[in-house]
Biopython code that builds the backbone (N, CA, C, O; Angstrom):
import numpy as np
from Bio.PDB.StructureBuilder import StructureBuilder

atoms = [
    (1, "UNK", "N", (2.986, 12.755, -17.530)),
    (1, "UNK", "CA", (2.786, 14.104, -17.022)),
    (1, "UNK", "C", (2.506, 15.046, -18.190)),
    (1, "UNK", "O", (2.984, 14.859, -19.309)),
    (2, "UNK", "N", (1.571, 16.242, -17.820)),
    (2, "UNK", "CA", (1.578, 16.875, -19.206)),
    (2, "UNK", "C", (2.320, 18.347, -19.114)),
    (2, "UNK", "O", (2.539, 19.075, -18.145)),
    (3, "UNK", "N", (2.607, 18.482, -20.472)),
    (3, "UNK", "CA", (3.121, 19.689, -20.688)),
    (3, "UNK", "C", (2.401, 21.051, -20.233)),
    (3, "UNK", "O", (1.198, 21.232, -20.422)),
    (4, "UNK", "N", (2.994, 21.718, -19.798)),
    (4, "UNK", "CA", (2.746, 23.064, -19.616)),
    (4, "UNK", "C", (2.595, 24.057, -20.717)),
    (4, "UNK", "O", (3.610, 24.656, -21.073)),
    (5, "UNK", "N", (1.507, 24.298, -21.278)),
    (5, "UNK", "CA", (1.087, 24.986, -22.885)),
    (5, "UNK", "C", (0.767, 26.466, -21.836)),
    (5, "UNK", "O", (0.176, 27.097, -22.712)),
    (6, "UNK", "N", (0.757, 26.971, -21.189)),
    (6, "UNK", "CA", (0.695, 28.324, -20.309)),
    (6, "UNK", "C", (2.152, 28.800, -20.168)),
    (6, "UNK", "O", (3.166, 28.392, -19.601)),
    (7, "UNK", "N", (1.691, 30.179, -21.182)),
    (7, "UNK", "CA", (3.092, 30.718, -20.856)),
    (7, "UNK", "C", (3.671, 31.587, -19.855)),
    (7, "UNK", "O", (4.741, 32.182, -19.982)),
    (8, "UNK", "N", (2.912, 31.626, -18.866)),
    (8, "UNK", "CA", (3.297, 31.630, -17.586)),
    (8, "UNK", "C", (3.820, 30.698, -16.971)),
    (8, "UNK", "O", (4.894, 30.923, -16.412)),
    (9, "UNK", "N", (3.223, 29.381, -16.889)),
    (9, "UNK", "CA", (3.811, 28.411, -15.951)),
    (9, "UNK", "C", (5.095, 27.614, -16.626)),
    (9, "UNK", "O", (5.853, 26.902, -15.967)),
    (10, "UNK", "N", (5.232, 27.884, -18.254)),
    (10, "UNK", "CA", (6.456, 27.577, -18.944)),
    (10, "UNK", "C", (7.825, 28.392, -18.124)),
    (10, "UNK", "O", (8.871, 27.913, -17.686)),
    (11, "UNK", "N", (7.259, 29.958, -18.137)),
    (11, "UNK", "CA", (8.110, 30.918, -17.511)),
    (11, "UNK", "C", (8.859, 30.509, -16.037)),
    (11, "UNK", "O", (10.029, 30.556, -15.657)),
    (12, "UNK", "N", (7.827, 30.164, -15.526)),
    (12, "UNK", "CA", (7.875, 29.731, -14.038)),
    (12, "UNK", "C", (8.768, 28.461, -13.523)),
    (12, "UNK", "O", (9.437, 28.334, -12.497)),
    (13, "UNK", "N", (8.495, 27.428, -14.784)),
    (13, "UNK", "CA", (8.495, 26.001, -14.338)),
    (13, "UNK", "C", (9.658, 26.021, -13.231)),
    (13, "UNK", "O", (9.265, 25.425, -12.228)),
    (14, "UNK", "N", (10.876, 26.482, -13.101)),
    (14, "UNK", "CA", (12.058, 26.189, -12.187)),
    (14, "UNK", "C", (11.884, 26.423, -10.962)),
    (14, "UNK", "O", (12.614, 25.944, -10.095)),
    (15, "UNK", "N", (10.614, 27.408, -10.659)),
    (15, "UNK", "CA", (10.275, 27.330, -9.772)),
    (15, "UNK", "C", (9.433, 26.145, -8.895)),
    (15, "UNK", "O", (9.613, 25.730, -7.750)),
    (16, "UNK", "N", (8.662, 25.865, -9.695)),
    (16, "UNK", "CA", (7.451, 24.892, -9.524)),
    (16, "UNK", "C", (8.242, 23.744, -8.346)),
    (16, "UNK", "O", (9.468, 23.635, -8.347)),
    (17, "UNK", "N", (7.077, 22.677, -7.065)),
    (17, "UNK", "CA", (8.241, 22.035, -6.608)),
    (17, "UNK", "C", (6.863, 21.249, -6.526)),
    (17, "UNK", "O", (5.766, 21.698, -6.857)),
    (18, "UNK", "N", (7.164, 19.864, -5.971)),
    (18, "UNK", "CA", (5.889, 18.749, -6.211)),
    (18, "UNK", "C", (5.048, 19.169, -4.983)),
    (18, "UNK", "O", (5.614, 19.599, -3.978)),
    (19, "UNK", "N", (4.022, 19.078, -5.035)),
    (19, "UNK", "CA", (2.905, 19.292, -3.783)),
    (19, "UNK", "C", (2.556, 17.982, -3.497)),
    (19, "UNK", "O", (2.487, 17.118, -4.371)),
    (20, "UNK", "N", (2.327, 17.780, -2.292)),
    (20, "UNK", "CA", (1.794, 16.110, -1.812)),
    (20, "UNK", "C", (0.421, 16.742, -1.289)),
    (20, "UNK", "O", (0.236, 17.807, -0.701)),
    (21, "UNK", "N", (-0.772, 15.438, -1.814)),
    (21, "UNK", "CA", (-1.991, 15.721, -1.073)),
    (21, "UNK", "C", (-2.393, 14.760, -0.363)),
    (21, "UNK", "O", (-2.577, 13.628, -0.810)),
    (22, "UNK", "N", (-2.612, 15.169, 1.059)),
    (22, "UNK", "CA", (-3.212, 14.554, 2.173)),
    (22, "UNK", "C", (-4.980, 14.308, 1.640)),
    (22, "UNK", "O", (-5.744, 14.799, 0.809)),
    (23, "UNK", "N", (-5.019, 12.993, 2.944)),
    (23, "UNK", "CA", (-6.800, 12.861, 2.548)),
    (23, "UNK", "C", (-7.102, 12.022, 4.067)),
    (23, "UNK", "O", (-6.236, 11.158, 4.202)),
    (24, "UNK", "N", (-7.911, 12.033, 5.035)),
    (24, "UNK", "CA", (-8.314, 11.254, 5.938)),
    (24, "UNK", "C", (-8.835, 10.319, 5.683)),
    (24, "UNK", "O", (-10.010, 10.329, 5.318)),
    (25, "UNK", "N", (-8.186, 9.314, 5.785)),
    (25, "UNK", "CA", (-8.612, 7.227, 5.169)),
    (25, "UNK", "C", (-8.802, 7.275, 7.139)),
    (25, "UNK", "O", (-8.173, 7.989, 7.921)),
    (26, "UNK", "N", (-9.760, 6.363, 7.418)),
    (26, "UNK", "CA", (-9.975, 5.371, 8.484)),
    (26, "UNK", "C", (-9.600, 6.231, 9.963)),
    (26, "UNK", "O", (-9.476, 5.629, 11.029)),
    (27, "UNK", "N", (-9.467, 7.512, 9.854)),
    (27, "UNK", "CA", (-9.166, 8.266, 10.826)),
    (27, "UNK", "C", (-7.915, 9.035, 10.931)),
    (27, "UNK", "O", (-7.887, 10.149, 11.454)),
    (28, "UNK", "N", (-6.843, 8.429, 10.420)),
    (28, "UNK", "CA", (-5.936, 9.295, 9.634)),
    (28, "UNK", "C", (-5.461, 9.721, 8.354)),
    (28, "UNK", "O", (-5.985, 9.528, 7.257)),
    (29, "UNK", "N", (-4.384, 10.335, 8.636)),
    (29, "UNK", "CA", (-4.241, 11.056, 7.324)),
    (29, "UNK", "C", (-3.098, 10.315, 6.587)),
    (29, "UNK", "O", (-2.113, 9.936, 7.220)),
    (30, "UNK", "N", (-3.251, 10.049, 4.909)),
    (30, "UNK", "CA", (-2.170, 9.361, 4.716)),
    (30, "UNK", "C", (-2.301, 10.367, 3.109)),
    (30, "UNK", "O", (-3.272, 10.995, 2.689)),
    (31, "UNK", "N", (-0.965, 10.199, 2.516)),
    (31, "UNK", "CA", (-0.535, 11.168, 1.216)),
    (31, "UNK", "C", (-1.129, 10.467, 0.214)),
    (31, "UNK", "O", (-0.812, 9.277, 0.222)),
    (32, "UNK", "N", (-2.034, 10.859, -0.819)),
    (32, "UNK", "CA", (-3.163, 10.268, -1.884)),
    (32, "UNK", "C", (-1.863, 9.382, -2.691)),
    (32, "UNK", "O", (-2.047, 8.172, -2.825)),
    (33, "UNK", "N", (-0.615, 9.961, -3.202)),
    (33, "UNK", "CA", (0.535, 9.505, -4.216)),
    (33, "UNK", "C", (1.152, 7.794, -3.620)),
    (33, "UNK", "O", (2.073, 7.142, -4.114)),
    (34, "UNK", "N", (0.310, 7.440, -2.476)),
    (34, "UNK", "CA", (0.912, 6.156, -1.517)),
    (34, "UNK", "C", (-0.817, 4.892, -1.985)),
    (34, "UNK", "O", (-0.804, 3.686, -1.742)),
    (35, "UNK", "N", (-1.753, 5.454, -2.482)),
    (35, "UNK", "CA", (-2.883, 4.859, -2.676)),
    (35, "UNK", "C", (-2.447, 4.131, -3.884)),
    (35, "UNK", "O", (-1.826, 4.657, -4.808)),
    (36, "UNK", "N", (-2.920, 2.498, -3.810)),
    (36, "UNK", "CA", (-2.858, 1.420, -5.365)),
    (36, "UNK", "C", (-3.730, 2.340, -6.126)),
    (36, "UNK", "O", (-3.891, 3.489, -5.713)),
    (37, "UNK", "N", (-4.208, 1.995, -7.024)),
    (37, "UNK", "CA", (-4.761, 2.329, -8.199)),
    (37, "UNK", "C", (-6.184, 2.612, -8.185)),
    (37, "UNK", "O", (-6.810, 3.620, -8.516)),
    (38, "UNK", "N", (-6.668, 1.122, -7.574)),
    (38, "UNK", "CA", (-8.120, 1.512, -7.042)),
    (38, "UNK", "C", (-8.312, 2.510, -6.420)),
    (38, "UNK", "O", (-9.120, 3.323, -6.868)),
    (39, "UNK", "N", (-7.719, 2.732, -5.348)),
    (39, "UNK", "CA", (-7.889, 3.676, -3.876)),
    (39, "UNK", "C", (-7.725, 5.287, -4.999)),
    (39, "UNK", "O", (-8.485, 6.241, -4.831)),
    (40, "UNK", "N", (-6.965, 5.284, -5.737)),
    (40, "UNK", "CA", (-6.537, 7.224, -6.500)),
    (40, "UNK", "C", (-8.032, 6.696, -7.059)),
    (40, "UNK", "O", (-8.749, 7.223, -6.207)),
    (41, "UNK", "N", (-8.851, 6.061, -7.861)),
    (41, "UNK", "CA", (-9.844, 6.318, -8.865)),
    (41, "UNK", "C", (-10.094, 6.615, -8.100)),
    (41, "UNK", "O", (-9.794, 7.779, -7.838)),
    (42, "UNK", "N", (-11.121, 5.531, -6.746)),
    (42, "UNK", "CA", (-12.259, 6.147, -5.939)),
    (42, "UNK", "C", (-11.737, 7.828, -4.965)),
    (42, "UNK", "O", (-12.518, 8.248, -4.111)),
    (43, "UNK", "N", (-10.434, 8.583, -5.240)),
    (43, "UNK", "CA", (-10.360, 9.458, -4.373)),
    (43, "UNK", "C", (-10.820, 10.794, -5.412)),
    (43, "UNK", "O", (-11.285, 11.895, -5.117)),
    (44, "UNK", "N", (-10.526, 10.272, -6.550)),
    (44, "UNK", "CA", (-10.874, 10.928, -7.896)),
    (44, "UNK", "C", (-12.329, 11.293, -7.852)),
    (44, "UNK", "O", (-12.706, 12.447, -8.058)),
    (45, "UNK", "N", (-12.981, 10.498, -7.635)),
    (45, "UNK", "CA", (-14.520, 10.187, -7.771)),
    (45, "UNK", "C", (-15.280, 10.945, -6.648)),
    (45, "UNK", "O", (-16.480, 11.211, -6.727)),
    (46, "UNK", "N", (-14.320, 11.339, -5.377)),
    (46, "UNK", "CA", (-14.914, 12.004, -4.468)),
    (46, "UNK", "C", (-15.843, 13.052, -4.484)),
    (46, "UNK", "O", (-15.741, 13.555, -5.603)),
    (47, "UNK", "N", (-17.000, 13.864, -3.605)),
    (47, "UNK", "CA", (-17.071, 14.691, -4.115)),
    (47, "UNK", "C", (-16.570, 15.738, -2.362)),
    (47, "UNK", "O", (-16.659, 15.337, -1.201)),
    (48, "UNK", "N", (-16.235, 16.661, -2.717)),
    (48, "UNK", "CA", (-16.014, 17.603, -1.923)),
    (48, "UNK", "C", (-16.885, 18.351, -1.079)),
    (48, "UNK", "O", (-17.924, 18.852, -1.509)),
    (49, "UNK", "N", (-16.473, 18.456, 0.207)),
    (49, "UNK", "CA", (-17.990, 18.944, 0.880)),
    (49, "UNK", "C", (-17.216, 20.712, 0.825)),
    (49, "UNK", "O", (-16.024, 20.974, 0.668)),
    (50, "UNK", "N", (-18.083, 21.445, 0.966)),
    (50, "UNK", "CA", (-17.885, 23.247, 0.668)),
    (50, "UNK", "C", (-18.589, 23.719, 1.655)),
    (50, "UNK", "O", (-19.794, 23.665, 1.407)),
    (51, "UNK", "N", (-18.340, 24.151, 2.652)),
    (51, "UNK", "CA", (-18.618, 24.918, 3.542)),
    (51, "UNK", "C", (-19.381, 25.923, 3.486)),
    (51, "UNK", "O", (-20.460, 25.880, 4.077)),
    (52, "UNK", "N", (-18.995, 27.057, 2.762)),
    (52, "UNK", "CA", (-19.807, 28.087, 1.833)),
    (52, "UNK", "C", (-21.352, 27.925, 1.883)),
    (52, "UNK", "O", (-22.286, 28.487, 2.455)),
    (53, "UNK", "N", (-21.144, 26.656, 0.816)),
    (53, "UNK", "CA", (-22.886, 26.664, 0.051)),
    (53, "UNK", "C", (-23.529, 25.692, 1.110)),
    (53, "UNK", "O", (-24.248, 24.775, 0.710)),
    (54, "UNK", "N", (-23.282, 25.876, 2.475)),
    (54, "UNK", "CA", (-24.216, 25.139, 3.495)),
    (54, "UNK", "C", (-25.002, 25.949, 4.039)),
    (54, "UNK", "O", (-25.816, 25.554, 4.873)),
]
sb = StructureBuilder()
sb.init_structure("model")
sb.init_model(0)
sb.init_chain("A")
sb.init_seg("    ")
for serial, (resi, resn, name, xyz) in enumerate(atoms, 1):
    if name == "N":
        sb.init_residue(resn, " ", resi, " ")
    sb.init_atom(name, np.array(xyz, "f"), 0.0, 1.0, " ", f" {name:<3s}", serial, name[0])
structure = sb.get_structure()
């Protein structure tokens, strides 16, 4: 994990609490932190669709 070099979020850290991220695999939704190794690269690799610039 890396250090926090922002001295804001140094300030903060006690606050800070873990966030889990969801992703839709095969029709549902399952938490990215439950994916082997392969499965996090290729979720890494994704690209994001943006609503916006459509």
């Amino acid at each position: 994990m890396k250090t926090a070099t922002n001295p804001i979020l140094e300030e903060k850290q006690h606050l800070r609490t873990k966030c889990l991220v969801y992703t839709r695999v095969m029709g549902y939704h399952r938490p990215v932190e439950s994916f082997n190794i392969g499965k996090k690269g290729e979720h890494k690799q994704r690209t994001h669709f943006n609503e916006e610039k459509c």
